[in-house]
C-alpha positions in Angstrom: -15.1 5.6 11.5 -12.2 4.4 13.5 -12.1 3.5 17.2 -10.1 5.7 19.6 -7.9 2.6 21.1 -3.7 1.9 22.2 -4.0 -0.4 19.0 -6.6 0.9 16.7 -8.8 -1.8 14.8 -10.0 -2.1 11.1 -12.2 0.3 10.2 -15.8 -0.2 10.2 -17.6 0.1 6.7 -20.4 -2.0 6.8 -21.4 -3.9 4.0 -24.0 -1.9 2.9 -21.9 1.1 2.8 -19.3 -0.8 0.8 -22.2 -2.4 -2.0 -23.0 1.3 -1.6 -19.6 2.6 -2.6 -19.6 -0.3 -5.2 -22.5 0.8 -7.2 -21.2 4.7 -7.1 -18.0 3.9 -8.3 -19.5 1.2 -11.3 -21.5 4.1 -12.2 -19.0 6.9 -12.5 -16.6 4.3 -14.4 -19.3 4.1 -17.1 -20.5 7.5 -17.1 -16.3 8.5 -17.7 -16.1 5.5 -19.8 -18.7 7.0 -22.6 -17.8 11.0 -21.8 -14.2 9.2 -22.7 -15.1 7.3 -25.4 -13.4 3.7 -25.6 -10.2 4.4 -28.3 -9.0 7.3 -25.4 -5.9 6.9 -23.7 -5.6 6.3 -19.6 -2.8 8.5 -18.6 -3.1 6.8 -14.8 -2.4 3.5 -16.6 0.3 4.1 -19.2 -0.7 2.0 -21.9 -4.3 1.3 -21.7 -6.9 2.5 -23.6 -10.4 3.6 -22.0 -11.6 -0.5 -23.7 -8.7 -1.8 -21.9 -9.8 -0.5 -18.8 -13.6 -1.4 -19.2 -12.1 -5.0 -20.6 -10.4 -5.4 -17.1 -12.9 -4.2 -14.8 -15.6 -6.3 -16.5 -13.4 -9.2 -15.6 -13.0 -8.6 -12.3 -16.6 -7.8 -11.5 -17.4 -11.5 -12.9 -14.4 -13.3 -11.4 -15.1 -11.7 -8.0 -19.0 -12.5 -8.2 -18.2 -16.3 -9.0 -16.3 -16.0 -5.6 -19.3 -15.3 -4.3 -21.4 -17.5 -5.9 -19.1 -20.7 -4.4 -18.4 -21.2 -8.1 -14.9 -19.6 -8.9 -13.9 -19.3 -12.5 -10.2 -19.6 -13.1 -8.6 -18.6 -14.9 -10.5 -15.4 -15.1 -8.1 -14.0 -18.0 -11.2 -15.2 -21.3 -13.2 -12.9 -19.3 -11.1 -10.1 -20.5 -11.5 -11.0 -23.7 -14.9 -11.6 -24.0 -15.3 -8.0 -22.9 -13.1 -6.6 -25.6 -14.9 -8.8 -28.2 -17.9 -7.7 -27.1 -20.1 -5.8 -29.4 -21.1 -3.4 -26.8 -18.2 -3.6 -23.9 -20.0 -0.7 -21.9 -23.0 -3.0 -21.7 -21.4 -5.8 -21.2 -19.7 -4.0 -18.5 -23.4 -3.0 -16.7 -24.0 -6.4 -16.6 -21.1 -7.6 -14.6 -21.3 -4.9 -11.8 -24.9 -5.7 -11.6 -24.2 -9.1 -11.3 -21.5 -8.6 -8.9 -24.2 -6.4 -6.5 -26.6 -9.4 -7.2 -23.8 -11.9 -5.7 -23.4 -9.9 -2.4 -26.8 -10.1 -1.5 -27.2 -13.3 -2.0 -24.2 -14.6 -0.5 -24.7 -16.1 3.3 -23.1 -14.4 5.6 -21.1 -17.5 6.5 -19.8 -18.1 2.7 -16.5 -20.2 2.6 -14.4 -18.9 -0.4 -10.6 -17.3 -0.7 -9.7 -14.7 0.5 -6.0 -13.4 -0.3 -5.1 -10.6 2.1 -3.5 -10.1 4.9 -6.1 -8.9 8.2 -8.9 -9.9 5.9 -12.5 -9.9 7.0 -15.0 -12.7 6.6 -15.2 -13.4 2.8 -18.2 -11.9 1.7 -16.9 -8.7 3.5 -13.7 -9.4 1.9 -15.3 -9.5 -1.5 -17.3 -6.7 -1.2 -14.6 -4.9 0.0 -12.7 -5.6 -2.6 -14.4 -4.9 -5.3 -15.6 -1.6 -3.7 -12.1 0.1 -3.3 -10.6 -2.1 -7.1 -14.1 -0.6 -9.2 -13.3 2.8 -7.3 -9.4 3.1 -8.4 -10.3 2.2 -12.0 -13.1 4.6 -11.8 -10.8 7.2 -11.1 -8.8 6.2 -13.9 -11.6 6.8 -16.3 -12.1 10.2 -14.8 -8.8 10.7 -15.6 -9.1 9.3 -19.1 -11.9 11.9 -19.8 -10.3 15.0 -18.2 -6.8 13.7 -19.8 -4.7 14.2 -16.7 -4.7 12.8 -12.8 -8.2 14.2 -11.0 -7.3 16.4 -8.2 -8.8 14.6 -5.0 -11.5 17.5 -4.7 -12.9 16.4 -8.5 -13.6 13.1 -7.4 -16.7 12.0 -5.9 -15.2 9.5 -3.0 -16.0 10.1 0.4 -14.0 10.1 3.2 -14.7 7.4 5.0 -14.5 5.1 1.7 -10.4 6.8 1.2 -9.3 5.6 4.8 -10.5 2.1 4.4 -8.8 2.1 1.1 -6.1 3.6 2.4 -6.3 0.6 5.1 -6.6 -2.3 2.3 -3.9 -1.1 0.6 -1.6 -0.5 3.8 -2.5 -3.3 5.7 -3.5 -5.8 3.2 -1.5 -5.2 -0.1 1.8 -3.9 0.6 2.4 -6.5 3.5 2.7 -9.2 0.8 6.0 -7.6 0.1 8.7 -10.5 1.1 11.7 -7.5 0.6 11.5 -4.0 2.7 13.2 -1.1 0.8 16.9 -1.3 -0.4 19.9 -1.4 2.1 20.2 2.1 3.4 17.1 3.5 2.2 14.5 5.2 4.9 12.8 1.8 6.9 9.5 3.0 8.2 6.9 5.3 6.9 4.2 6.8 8.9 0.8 7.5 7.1 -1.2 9.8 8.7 -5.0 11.3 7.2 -5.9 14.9 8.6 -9.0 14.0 11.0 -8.2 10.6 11.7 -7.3 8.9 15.0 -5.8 5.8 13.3 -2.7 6.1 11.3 -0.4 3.5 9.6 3.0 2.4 10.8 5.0 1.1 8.0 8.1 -0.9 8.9 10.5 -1.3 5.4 13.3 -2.6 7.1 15.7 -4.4 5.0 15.8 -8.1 4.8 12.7 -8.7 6.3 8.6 -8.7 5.0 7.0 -5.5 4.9 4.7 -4.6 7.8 2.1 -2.5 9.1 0.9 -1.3 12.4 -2.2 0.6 13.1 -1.5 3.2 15.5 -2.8 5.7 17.4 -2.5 8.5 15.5 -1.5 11.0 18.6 0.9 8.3 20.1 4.4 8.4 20.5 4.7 5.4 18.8 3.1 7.2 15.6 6.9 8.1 14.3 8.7 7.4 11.7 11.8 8.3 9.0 9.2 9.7 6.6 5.4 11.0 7.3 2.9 11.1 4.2 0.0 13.6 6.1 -2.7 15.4 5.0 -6.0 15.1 3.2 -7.5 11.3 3.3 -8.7 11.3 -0.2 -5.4 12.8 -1.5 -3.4 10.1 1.1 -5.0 7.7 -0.7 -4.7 9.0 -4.5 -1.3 9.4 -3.8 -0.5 6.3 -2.1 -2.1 4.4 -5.3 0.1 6.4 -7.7 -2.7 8.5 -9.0 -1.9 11.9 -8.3 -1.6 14.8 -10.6 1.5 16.3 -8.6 3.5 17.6 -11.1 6.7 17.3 -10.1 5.8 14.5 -7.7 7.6 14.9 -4.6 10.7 13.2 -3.1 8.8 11.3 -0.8 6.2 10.2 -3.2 9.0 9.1 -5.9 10.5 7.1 -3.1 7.2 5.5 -2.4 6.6 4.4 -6.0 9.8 3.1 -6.8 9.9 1.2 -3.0 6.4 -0.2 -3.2 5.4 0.1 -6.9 2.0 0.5 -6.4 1.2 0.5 -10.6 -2.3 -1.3 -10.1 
């Protein structure tokens, strides 16, 4: 859970909890995966079929673990396809996210390896980390696959703790890599702010500058902004990574995917 600080820190998910997290979400991909079946469209991924998605993850399971093994394999990309060749892509699925748990417990804690986000942790955190919040996204993309629409944020299984560091990740890590803010004339900052939570995000999307983001305190007066996204973490965060099943989506949330274009 956060700190109560002036200038609130990363939250604290320790690696356990995150391989934890890991494991869940690998298993409730699969389980979705075969309720699904692999020919069935993701409507949170326009385009991909239930095998495309299994294809992907797969990939990034085994990319991710060779980053952990001090052995990277690039290009990842034939990993893909190996998994859609595969005679059985949901096993061949298992065995990359056990794999992958396999590779953070034997990684050293001191393990040199890239990292490639901003305000990131050591790398086996990093990797862990990761591939916790990536395998939970596309996990709720399978759900969504089998009940053939967006999951509402109380039909998912994450907990809270798991959506605000995703919610962090994404905030702190992702959208920072943004060299452009939003276009000339268009709101510049964005406050994010999960009910409960003493830390909330700053977003700065001035014009003509990178895109950046302050942890704040969530009852400071610095914690203002053009536009505030508020309310339920798990929903913040569904939102925030353009899987909601609002329908119509909101002004602010249409602005948000057509400024960030979060379409991961």
């Amino acid at each position: 859970m956060p700190r109560p600080s002036a200038a609130p820190g990363p939250l604290d998910l320790s690696l356990d909890e995150l391989g934890e997290a890991l494991g869940a979400a690998s298993t409730v991909l699969r389980a979705n995966a075969v309720a699904a079946g692999l020919d069935a469209p993701v409507p949170t991924c326009p385009g991909w079929t239930v095998l495309d998605l299994v294809a992907h993850q797969g990939m990034v399971h085994r990319w991710a673990a060779s980053h952990l093994r001090g052995r990277p394999i690039e290009p990842p990309e034939p990993l893909e396809q190996e998994g859609r060749a595969s005679a059985d892509p949901l096993g061949w699925f298992d065995e990359g996210a056990t794999a992958l748990l396999q590779a953070v417990v034997d990684a050293p804690d001191d393990l040199e390896a890239l990292v490639f986000l901003r305000d990131a942790p050591a790398p086996r955190l990093f990797w862990t980390r990761r591939q916790c919040h990536e395998t939970t996204i596309h996990a709720v993309d399978a759900l969504a696959a089998r009940l053939r629409r967006p999951p509402r944020a109380d039909e998912t299984w994450i907990r809270r703790p798991v959506a605000l560091d995703v919610i962090d990740e994404l905030l702190v890590g992702f959208v920072t890599r943004r060299k452009e803010g939003a276009a000339p004339g268009a709101p510049t900052t964005l406050l994010v702010r999960p009910d409960g939570s003493e830390v909330a995000w700053l977003v700065d999307l001035a014009t003509g500058r990178p895109v950046s983001t302050r942890r704040v305190d969530a009852s400071s007066p610095e914690a203002a902004a053009d536009h505030t996204l508020a309310g339920d973490p798990i929903e913040l965060y569904l939102r925030l990574w353009s899987r909601s099943g609002a329908d119509p989506v909101d002004d602010l949330e249409r602005w948000w995917r057509e400024t960030i274009s979060v379409t991961w």
